[in-house]
N, C-alpha and C positions, 0 to 999 in steps of 0.2 A: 427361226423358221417354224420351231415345231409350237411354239407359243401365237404364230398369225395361224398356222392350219388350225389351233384349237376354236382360238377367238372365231373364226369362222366357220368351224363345227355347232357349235354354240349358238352364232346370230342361225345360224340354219336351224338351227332345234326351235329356235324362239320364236320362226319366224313361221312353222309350221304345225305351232302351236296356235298363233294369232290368227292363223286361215284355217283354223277348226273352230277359233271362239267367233270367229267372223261370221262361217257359216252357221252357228249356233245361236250365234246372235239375231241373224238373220229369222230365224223360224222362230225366235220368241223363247228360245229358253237358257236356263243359265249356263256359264263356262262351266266348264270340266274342273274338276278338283287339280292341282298341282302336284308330283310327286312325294310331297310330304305330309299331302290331304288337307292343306290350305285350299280354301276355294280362292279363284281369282275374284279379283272384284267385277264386278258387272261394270260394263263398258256398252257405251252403244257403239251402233255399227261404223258409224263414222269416227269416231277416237280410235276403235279397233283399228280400220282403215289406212291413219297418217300414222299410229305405230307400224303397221307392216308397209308403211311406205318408207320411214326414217331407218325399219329394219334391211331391210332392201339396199339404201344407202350407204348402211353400215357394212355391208356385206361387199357391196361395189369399193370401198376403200379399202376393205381389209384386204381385197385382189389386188388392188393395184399397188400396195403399200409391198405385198407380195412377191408381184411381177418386178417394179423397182429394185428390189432387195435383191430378186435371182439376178438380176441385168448388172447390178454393179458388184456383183460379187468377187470377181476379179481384176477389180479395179481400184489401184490404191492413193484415189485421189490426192490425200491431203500430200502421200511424200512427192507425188510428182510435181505437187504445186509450187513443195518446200525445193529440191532438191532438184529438179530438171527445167522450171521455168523460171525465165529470170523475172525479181519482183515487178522491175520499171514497165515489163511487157503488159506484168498485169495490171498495174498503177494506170497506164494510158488511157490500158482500154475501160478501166472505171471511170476514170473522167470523159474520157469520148462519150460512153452509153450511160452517163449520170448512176453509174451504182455506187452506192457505197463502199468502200471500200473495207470496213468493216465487216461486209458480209464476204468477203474473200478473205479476209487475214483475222486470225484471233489476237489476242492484245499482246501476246509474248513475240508474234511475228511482226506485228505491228511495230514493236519498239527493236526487233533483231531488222528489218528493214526499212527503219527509217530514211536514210539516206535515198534513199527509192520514190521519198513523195513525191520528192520536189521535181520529178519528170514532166515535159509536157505533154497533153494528149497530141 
């Protein structure tokens, strides 16, 4: 958790960086130096632009990667999947709704219930 609050301290820092070279840009003069007194490179207004829009973006997933993460926190999918549902329930309902099954069982579960394919939907 404290690794997405950084990642999104971060796209925020960068992103309020890029709406001061934007507006800087705008009036014709160069970026601001970077904290290590590298200059940025000169961008025009429209590259500034689709960076602080993919910045933006990036900041929109880091929330929801987030909010995900608080939601299923107390939630222990894999053993309930192993240990409280039965496999053929979930075998069915992959072949009813065409998912792969694969993507429900890893390959050690796969070969612990085989006996489970051969169910029909």
């Amino acid at each position: 958790m404290e690794r997405l609050t950084a990642r999104i301290n971060d796209a925020k820092a960068e992103l309020s960086e890029l709406e001061t070279d934007l507006a800087r840009a705008k009036k014709g003069k160069p970026p601001l130096k970077d904290s290590d007194g590298k200059r940025n490179r000169n961008l025009t207004p429209e590259a500034i632009q689709k960076k602080i829009l993919s910045t933006k973006a990036k900041i929109e997933k880091y929330e929801r990667d987030m909010q995900t993460k608080e939601d299923l926190k107390e939630i222990a999918l894999g053993t309930s999947k192993i240990n409280y549902l039965d496999p053929r329930i979930t075998v069915a309902w992959c072949k009813r709704n065409e998912v792969p099954i694969e993507k429900m069982f890893n390959k050690s579960l796969l070969a612990k219930f085989s006996w489970a394919m051969d169910v029909d939907p």
